[in-house]
LUMLO-963052 format. One record per residue (C-alpha): residue number from 0; z negated, x negated, y. Coordinates in pm, whole numbers, padded with zeros to 5 digits. Layout:
N
R;n;Z;X;Y
R;NUM;Z;X;Y;
...
This chain:
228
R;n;Z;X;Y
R;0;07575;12306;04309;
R;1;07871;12518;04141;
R;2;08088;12753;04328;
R;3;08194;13094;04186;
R;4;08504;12901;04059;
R;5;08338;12681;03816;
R;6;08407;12337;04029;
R;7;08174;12147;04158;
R;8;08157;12110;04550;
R;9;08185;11717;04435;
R;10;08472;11764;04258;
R;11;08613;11944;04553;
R;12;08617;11690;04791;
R;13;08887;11425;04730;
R;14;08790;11056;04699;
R;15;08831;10851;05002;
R;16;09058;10564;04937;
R;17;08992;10364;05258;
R;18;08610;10319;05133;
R;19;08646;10206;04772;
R;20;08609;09837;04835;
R;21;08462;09572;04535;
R;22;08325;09220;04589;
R;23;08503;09009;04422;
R;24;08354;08632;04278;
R;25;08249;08358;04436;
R;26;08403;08102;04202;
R;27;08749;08003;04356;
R;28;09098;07838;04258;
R;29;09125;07466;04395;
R;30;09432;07258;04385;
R;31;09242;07003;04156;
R;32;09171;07270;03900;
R;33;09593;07319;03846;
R;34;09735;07254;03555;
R;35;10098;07024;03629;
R;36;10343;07329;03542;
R;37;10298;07685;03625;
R;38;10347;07776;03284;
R;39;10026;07541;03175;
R;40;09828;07722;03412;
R;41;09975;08049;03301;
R;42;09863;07957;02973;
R;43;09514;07909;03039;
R;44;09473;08176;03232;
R;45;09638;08403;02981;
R;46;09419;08249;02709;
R;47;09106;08364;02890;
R;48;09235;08712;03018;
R;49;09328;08785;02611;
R;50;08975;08665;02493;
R;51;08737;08699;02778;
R;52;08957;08957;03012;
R;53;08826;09261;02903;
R;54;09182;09367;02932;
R;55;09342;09638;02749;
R;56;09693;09473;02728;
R;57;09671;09148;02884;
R;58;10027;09082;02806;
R;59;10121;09402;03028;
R;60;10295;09324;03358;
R;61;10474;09516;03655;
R;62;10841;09461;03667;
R;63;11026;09505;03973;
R;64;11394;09488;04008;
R;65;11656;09558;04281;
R;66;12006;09755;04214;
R;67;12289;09619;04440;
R;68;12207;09766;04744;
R;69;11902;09669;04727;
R;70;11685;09953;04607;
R;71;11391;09875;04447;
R;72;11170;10020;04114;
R;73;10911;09934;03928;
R;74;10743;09986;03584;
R;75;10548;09810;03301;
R;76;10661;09643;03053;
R;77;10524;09382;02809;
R;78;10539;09020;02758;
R;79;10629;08931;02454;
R;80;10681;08518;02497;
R;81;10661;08234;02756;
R;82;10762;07847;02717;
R;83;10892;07611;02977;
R;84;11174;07830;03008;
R;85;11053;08122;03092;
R;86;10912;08475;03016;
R;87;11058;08727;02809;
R;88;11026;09083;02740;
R;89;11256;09324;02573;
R;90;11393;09658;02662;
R;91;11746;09916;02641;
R;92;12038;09717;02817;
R;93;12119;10071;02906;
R;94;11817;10142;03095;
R;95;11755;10125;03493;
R;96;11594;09783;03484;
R;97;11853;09665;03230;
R;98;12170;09800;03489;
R;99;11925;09639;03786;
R;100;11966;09295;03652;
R;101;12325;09352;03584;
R;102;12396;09378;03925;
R;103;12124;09174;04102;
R;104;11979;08927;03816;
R;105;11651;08848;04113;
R;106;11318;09007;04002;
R;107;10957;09001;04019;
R;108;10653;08991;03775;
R;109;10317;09116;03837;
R;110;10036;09053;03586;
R;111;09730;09243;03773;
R;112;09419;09112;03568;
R;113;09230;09352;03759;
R;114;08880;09265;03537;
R;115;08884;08930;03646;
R;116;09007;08958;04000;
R;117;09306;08757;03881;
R;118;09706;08812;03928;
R;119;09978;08621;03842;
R;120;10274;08674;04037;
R;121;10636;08530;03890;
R;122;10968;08519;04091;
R;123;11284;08408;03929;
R;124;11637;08512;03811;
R;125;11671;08702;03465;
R;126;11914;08668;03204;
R;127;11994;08828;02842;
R;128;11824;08641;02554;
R;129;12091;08543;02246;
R;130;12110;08767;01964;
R;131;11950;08546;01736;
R;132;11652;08549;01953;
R;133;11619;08909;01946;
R;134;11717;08973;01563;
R;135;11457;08730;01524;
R;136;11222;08928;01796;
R;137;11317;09297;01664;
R;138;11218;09209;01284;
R;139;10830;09191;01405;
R;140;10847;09548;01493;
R;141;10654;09743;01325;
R;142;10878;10008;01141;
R;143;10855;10289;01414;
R;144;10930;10068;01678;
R;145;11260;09990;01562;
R;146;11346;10388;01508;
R;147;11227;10410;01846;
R;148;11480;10180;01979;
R;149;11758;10357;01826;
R;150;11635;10717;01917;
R;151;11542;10661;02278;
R;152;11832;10664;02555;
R;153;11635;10457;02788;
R;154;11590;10615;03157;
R;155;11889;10899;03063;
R;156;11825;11256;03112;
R;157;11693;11443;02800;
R;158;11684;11823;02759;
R;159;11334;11811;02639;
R;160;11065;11630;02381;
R;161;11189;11756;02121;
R;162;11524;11652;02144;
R;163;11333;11280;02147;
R;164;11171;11387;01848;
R;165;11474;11544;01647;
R;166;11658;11193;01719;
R;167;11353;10947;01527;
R;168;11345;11262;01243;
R;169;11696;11169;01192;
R;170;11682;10804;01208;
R;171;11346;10787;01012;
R;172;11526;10996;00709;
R;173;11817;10735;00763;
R;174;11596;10383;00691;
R;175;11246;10483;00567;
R;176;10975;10277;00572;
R;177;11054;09913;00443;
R;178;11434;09961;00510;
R;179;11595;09719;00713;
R;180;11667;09877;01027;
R;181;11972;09713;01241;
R;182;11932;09556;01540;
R;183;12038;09818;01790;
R;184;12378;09643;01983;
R;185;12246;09793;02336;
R;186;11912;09652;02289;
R;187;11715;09287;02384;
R;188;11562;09052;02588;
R;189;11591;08925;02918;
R;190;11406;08585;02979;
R;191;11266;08564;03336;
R;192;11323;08203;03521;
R;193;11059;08153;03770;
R;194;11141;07975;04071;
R;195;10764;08053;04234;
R;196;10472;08132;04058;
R;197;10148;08220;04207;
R;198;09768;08271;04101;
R;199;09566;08484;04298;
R;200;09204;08467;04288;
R;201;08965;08714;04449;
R;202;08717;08567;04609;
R;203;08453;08720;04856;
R;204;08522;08833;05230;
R;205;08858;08897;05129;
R;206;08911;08483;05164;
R;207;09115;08495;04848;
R;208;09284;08196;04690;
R;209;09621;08218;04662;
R;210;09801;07848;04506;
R;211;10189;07907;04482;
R;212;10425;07655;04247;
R;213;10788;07645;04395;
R;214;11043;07450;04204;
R;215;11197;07158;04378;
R;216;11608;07085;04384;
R;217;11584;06809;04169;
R;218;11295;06942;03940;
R;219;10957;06959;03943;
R;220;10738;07191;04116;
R;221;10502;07144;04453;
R;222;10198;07358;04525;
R;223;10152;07569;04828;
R;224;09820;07720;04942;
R;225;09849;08094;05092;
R;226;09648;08199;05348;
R;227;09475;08556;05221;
């Protein structure tokens, strides 16, 4: 029934957080099924949450950072490579993650493959990929993307959109398309080296399966099973 307002009496009563609740599978995570590495098993499961995931961007991941005295924040950013050493994304070195790891280089990855009851949790120290890397990184942009690194201020104050937008006008009247657009000097990757990964699995009753790799001093990792 509508009220004299034009909203339903459902959409009038807020949703109760403390009684959504899913089921999640039955199939598990056993120590047998690990690959050797945690970046093996990242792999596969990567490989399946890009084909089978029914994820929008399976590459997207929460990345949490501490300043110096320890505050935390958070935000998503994207993957854009992982090998042995590590995982990288790319961002402003003037921006609050990028002045984060500059003072405290310890930081957190969360890959919440929410479809398939799946995260992936990454721990590690981050440092600045060379400039090679990024040149190398920046010149698979697509056109805009690079204007957009130039015209954005990362996590500074603006006046307004249109300020934003008056910056890429400029810049996209400066190099148009198929002009080489500069590497921005304040702008590039951080590679992330883990130190403990973990794969989550949802599994039913809330008896989840949580398998942790921690590096060892001398190399090498060792598996740790989580209770839920």
């Amino acid at each position: 029934m509508r009220q004299d307002d034009g909203v339903t009496d459902r959409d009038a009563v807020p949703l109760d957080p403390a009684s959504m609740r899913k089921q999640y599978r039955t199939e598990g995570l056993s120590e047998t099924d690990l690959a050797a590495t945690p970046v093996e098993q990242f792999a596969r499961w990567f490989g399946q949450a890009a084909t089978d995931g029914g994820l929008f961007e399976p590459n997207a991941m929460i990345v949490s950072t501490a300043d110096a005295e320890g505050r935390p924040s958070s935000r998503t950013v994207l993957l854009k490579h992982f090998d042995g050493d590590g995982f990288v994304f790319y961002t402003n070195y003037d921006s609050r993650k990028a002045r984060d790891l500059a003072e405290n280089p310890h930081v957190s990855l969360l890959f919440p493959w929410h479809p398939m009851a799946r995260q992936v949790i990454v721990t590690g120290t981050a440092r600045r990929t060379g400039r090679d890397e990024t040149a190398a990184y920046f010149r698979t942009r697509p056109h805009g993307s690079q204007l957009g690194a130039w015209a954005s201020g990362q996590s500074s104050v603006i006046a307004g959109r249109a300020e934003l937008d008056a910056s890429y006008a400029g810049l996209a009247a400066r190099y148009p398309e198929h002009e080489r657009v500069p590497v921005p000097p304040h702008w590039g990757g951080f590679r992330v080296t883990p130190r403990e990964v973990e794969f989550w699995q949802g599994r039913e009753n809330r008896l989840h399966d949580r398998l942790r790799y921690v590096a060892g001093a001398g190399g090498g990792w060792r598996v740790e099973r989580l209770a839920p």
